[in-house]
C-alpha positions, 0 to 999 in steps of 0.5 A: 343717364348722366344727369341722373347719376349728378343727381343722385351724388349731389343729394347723397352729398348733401344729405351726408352734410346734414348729418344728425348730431345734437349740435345747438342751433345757436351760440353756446352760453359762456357759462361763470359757474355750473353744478349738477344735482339729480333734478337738473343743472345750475348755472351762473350766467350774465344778465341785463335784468331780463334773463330767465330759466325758460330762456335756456335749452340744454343740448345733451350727446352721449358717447363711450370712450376708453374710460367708460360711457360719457355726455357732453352737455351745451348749453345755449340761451334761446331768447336774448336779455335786451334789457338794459340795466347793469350787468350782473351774474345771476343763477339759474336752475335748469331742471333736466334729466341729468344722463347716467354717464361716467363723465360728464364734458362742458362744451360751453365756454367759461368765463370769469367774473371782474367782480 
């Protein structure tokens, strides 16, 4: 009886843990610039020379605070650049649907050209 109830605690644990938010798999991308318009997202990040649209996923959560209703946007790039030329800044259009929301929060970080 007693194993049973280990058990049991031990998985309701675990699946508490695993909880389902819209949390990205990977690293957010730091973002140089980012716009919004009715077909998707635009966003100005770092290339090698290999980056493309498709190589980005956006990861949308909503939410009400006291201000009205909300979306918290991350964005995460999927497949590395591994080319090899110099860095440069590059921009992409993400089309999406964009969420109705008051607000609209970033998680992502942001960074600031040295050009």
């Amino acid at each position: 009886m007693k194993y049973i109830i280990i058990q049991i605690i031990l998985l309701t644990g675990t699946l508490l843990c695993s909880g389902s938010h819209a949390t990205p798999p990977q690293t957010l991308e730091p973002l140089y610039q980012i716009g919004f318009q009715s077909d998707g997202v635009t966003i100005q990040v770092r290339s090698n020379g290999c980056t493309k649209k498709d190589h980005f996923a956006l990861y949308w959560q909503s939410g009400v605070n006291m201000t009205g209703s909300l979306a918290i946007l991350g964005i995460v790039r999927k497949t590395p650049d591994r080319c090899r030329a110099k860095p440069r800044l590059i921009t992409l259009t993400l089309n999406d649907r964009i969420p109705e929301a008051t607000k609209i929060y970033v998680d992502n970080p942001f960074a600031v050209s040295k050009d």
